[in-house]
C-alpha positions as CSV (number, residue, x, y, z in Angstrom):
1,X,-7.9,13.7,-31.6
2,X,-4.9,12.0,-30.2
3,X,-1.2,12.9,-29.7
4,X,1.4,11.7,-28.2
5,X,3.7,13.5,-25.7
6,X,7.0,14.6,-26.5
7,X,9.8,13.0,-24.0
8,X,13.0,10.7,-24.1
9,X,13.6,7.3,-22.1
10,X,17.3,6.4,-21.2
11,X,17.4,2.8,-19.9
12,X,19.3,1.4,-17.3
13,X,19.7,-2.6,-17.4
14,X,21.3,-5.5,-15.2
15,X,22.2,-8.0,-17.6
16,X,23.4,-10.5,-15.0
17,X,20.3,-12.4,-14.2
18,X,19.8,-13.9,-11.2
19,X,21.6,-12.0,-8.2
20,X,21.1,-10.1,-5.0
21,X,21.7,-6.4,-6.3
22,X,19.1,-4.2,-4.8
23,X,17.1,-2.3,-7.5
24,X,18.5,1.0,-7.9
25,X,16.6,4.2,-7.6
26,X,15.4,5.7,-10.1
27,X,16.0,9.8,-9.4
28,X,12.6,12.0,-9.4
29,X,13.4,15.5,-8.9
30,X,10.2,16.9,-8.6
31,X,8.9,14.5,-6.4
32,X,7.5,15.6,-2.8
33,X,9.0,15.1,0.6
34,X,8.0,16.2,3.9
35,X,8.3,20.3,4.8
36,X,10.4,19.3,7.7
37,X,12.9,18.0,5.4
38,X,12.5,19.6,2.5
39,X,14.0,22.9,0.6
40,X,11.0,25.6,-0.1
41,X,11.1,26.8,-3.8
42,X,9.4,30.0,-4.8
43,X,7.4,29.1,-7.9
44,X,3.7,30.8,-9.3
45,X,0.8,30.1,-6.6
46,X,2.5,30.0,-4.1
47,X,5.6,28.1,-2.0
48,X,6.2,24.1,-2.8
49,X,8.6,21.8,-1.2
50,X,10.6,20.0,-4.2
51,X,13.4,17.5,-3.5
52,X,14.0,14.3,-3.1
53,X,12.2,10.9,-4.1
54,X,8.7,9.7,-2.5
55,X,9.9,6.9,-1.1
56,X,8.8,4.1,-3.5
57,X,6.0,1.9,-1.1
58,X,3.5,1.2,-3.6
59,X,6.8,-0.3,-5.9
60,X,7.5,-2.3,-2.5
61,X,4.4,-3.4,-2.1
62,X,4.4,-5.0,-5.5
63,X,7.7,-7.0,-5.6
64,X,7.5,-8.0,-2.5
65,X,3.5,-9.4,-3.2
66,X,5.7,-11.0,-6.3
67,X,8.5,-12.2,-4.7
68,X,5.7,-14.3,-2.4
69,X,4.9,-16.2,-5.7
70,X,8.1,-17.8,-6.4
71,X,11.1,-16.8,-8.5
72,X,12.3,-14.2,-6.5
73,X,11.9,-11.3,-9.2
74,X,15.5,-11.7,-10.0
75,X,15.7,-9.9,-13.5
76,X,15.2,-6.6,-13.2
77,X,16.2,-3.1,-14.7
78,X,14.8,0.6,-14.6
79,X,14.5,2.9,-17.3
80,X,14.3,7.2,-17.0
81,X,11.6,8.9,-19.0
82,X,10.5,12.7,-19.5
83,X,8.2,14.8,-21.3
84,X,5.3,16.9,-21.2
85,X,1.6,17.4,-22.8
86,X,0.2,20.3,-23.7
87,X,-2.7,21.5,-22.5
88,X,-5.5,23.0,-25.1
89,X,-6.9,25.8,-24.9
90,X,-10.7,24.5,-24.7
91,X,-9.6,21.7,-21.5
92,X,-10.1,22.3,-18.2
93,X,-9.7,19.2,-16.5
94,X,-6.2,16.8,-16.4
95,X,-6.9,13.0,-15.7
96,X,-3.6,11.0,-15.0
97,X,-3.8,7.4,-15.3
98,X,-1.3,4.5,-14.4
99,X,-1.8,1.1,-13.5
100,X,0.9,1.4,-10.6
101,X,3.2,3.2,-9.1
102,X,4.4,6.1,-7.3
103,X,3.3,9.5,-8.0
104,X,3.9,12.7,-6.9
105,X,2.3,16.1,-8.1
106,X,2.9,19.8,-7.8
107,X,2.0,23.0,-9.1
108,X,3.5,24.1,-12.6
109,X,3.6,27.1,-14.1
110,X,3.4,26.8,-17.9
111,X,0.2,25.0,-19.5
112,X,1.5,21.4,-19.6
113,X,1.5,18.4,-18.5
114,X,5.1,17.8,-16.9
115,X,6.6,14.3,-16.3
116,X,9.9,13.0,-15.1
117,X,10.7,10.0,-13.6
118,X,11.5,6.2,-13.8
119,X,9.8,3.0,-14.3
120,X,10.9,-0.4,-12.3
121,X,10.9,-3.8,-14.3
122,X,10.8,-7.3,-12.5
123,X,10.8,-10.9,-13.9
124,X,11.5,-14.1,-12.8
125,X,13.3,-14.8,-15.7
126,X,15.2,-13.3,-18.7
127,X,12.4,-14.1,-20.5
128,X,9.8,-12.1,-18.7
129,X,12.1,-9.3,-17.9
130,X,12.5,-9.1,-21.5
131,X,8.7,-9.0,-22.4
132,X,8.2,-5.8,-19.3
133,X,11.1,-4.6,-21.5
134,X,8.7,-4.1,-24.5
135,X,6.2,-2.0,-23.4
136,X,6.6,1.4,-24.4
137,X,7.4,3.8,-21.6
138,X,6.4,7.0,-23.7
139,X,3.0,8.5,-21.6
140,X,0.3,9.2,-24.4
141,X,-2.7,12.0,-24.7
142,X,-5.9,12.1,-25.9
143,X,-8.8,14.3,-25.3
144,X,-12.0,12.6,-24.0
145,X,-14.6,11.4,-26.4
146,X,-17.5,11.7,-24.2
147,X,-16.1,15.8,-22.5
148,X,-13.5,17.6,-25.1
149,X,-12.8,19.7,-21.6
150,X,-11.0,16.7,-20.1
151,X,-7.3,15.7,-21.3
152,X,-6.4,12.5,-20.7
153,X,-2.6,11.1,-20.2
154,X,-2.5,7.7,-19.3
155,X,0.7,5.4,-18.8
156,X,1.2,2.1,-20.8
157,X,-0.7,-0.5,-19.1
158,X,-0.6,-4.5,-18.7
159,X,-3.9,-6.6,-19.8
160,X,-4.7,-9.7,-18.5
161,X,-2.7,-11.5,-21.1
162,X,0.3,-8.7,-20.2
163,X,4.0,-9.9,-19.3
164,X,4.0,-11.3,-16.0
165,X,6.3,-9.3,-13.3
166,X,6.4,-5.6,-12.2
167,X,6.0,-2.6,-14.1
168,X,5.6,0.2,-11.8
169,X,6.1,4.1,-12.5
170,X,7.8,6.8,-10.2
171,X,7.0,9.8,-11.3
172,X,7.0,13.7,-10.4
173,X,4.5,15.4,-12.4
174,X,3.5,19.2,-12.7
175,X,-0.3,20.6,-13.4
176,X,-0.8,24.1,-13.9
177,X,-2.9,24.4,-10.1
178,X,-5.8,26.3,-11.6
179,X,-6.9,23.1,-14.0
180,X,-9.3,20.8,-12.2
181,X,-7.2,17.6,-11.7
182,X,-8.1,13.5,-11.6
183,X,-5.0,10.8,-10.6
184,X,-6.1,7.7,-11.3
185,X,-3.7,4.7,-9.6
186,X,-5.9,1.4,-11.0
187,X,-4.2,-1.1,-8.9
188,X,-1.4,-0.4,-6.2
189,X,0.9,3.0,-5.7
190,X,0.9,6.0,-3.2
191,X,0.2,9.5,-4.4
192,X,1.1,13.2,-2.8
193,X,-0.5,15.9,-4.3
194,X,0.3,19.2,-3.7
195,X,-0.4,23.2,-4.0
196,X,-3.7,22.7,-5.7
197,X,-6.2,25.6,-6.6
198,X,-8.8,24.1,-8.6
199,X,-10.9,20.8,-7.6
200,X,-8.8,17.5,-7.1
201,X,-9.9,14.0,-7.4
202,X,-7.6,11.2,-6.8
203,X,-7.8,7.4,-6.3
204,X,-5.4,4.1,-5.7
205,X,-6.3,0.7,-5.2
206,X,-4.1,0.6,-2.4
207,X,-1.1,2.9,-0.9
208,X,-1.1,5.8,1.2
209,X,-1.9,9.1,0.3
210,X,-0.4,12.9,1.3
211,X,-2.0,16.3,0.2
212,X,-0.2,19.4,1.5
213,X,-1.4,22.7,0.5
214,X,-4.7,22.0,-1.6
215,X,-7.7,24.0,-2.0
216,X,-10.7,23.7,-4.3
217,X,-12.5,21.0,-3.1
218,X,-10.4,18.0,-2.8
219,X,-11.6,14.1,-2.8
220,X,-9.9,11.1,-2.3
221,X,-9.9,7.2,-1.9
222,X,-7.8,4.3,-1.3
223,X,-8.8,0.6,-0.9
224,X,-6.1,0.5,2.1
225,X,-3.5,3.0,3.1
226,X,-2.9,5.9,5.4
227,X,-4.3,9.3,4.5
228,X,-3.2,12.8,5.7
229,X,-3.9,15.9,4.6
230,X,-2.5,19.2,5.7
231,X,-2.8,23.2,5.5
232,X,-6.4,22.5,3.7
233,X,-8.5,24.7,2.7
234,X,-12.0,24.1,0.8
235,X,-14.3,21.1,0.9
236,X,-13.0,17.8,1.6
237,X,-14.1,14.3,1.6
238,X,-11.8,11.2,2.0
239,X,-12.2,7.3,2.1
240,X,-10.3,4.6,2.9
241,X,-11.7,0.9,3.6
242,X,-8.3,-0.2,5.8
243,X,-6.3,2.4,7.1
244,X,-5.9,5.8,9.6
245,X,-6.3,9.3,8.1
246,X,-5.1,12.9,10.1
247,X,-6.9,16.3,8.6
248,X,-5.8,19.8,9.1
249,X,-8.2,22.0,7.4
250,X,-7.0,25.6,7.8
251,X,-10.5,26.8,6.0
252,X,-13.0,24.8,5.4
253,X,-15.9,25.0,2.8
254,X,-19.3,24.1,3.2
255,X,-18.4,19.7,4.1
256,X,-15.6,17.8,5.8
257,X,-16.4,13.7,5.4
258,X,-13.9,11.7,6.7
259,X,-14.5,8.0,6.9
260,X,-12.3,4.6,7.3
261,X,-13.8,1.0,7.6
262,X,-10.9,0.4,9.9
263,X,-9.1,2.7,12.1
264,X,-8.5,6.3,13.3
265,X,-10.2,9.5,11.6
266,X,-8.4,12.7,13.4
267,X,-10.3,16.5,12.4
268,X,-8.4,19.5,13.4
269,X,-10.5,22.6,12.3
270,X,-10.3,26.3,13.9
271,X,-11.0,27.0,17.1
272,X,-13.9,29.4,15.9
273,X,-15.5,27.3,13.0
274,X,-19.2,26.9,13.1
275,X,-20.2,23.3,12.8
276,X,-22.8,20.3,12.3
277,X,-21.3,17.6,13.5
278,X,-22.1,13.9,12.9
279,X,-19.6,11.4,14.4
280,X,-20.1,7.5,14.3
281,X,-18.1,4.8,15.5
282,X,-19.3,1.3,15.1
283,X,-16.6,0.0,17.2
284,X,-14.7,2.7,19.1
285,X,-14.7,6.0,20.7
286,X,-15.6,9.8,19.2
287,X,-14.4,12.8,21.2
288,X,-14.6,16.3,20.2
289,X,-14.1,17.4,23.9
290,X,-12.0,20.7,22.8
291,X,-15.8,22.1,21.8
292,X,-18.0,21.1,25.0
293,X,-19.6,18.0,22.9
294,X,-19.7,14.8,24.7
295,X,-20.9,11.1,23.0
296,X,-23.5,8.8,23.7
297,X,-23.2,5.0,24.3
298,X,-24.1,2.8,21.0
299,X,-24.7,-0.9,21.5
300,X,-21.9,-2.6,23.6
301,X,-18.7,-0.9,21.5
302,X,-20.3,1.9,19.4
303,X,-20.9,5.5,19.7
304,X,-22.1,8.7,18.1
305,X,-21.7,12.0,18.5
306,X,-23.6,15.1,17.1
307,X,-23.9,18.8,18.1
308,X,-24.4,22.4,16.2
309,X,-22.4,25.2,16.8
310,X,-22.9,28.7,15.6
311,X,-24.8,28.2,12.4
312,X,-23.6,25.0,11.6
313,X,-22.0,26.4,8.5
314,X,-19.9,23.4,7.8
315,X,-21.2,20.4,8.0
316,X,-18.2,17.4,9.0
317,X,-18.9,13.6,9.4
318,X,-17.3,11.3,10.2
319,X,-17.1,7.6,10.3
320,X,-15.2,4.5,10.9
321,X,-16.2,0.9,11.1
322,X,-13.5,-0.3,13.7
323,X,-11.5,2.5,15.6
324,X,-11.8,6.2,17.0
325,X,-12.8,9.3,15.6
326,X,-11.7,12.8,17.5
327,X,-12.3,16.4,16.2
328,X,-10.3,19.0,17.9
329,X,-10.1,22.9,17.9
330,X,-7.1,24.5,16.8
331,X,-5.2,27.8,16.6
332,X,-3.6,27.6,13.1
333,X,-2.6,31.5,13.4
334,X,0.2,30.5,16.1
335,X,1.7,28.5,13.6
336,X,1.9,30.0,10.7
């Protein structure tokens, strides 16, 4: 079974070759910005923030890595796309997959797959702008061969014998929040994810990553980026090899696992949460001095730190290779 989502591109070129225009933006309004900026919008399951852009890293990342090479990615245009997938009756998980990109996802209240957004082209020549140029820009669908409950939507992707350049997607994309949900970034993009209900999975080879308002068990990854997640409540279990992560977890489940190869791992759970802690730091410090626990030494730069408290309901680990790791007590009832 395969079909092909319904949408429409308008493309937007600059035919003057080599010059010093900065790429224009490519508008995504259902992307998602920071609450302190952004416009609440009353929708089903709850309050989102809707507004402006993500701010397009993982697209930075990429031309400027290209730019390194030689050529200067002179040739460039963007092209708008938007559509949406429906979702069958007899699916009950999503999986998104792009190569790169941007991507930012929210809550939606029909059962579909919603998509809007852009794609950024980048050549060092005519040539090779014209090839990125050719791949088609529609998103397509098809249901799993090995679980008819899992709808896949992938974006077109470059093989190894692909135009060389930069192809990368912004998009703002809407999941009903009650269908389990997998993102998929194979190579370099950041991702926020947003006012989930039902289990969220979600990986990038490298960017940063921003979950506001999940529940249902949420798990993450990234090869190198920053990682924060927010108002949290359910099981949760993040892991980057390079890069600091901050957790709020308003309610949490039966596991918290946290863990960097490199950097700083912050845990802010309830003041009243009952606990099994186990805290290592190869290289670094762990404090959780808010409950009464105190480390132990390690080697010449290590430490660990473990305790029970209460019944040890929720167990919460955390690691890093090179950094600090701190789990505090907090009050989120003040602040809500």
């Amino acid at each position: 079974m395969r079909a092909t989502s319904r949408g429409e591109g308008i493309e937007r070129v600059f035919p003057d070759g080599p010059a010093t225009r900065k790429l224009q933006s490519v508008p995504i309004p259902m992307s998602i910005r920071s609450p302190s900026s952004a416009r609440p919008v009353r929708h089903a399951g709850g309050t989102g923030v809707l507004g402006r852009p993500v701010a397009p890293a993982g697209a930075g990342i990429l031309l400027l890595a290209m730019a390194a090479c030689g050529g200067g990615l002179s040739y460039r245009s963007v092209a708008e796309l938007s559509g949406e997938v429906p979702i069958g009756q007899g699916v009950t998980r999503v999986r998104i997959e792009v190569q790169d990109g941007t991507i930012g996802v929210d809550s939606g209240t029909a059962r579909v797959v919603e998509y809007r957004g852009g794609v950024r082209r980048a050549g060092d020549t005519a040539a090779d702008l014209s090839r990125l140029e050719q791949i088609p820009l529609q998103l397509t669908a098809s249901v799993d061969p090995a679980d008819p409950s899992v709808l896949v939507v992938r974006g077109p992707m470059r093989d190894e014998t692909g135009p060389e350049g930069v192809f990368a997607f912004e998009l703002g994309i809407r999941v009903p929040p009650d269908v389990a949900l997998e993102l998929r970034i194979l190579s370099n993009g950041d991702a926020t994810v947003a006012n989930r209900q039902a289990p969220t999975d979600v990986s990038t080879g490298r960017g940063d990553l921003r979950f506001p308002a999940c529940s249902g068990g949420l798990r993450a990854k990234t090869g190198r980026g920053n990682v924060i997640v927010y108002d949290h409540r359910g099981d949760l279990d993040i892991v980057t090899k390079v890069g600091n992560m901050q957790a709020f977890v308003v309610e949490p489940g039966e596991r918290i696992r946290l863990g960097t190869g490199e950097g700083t791992v912050q845990c802010h759970v309830p003041a009243g949460l009952d606990f099994e802690l186990d805290a290592r730091a190869e290289t670094g410090k762990a404090v959780a001095d808010g409950f009464g626990l105190e480390s132990q030494s390690v080697g010449e730069y290590g430490a660990v730190l473990t305790g029970l408290r209460g019944t040890g309901r929720t167990k919460i680990v955390l690691r890093t290779g090179s950094g600090h790791l701190s789990l505090s007590p907090r009050n989120f009832g003040a602040n809500r």
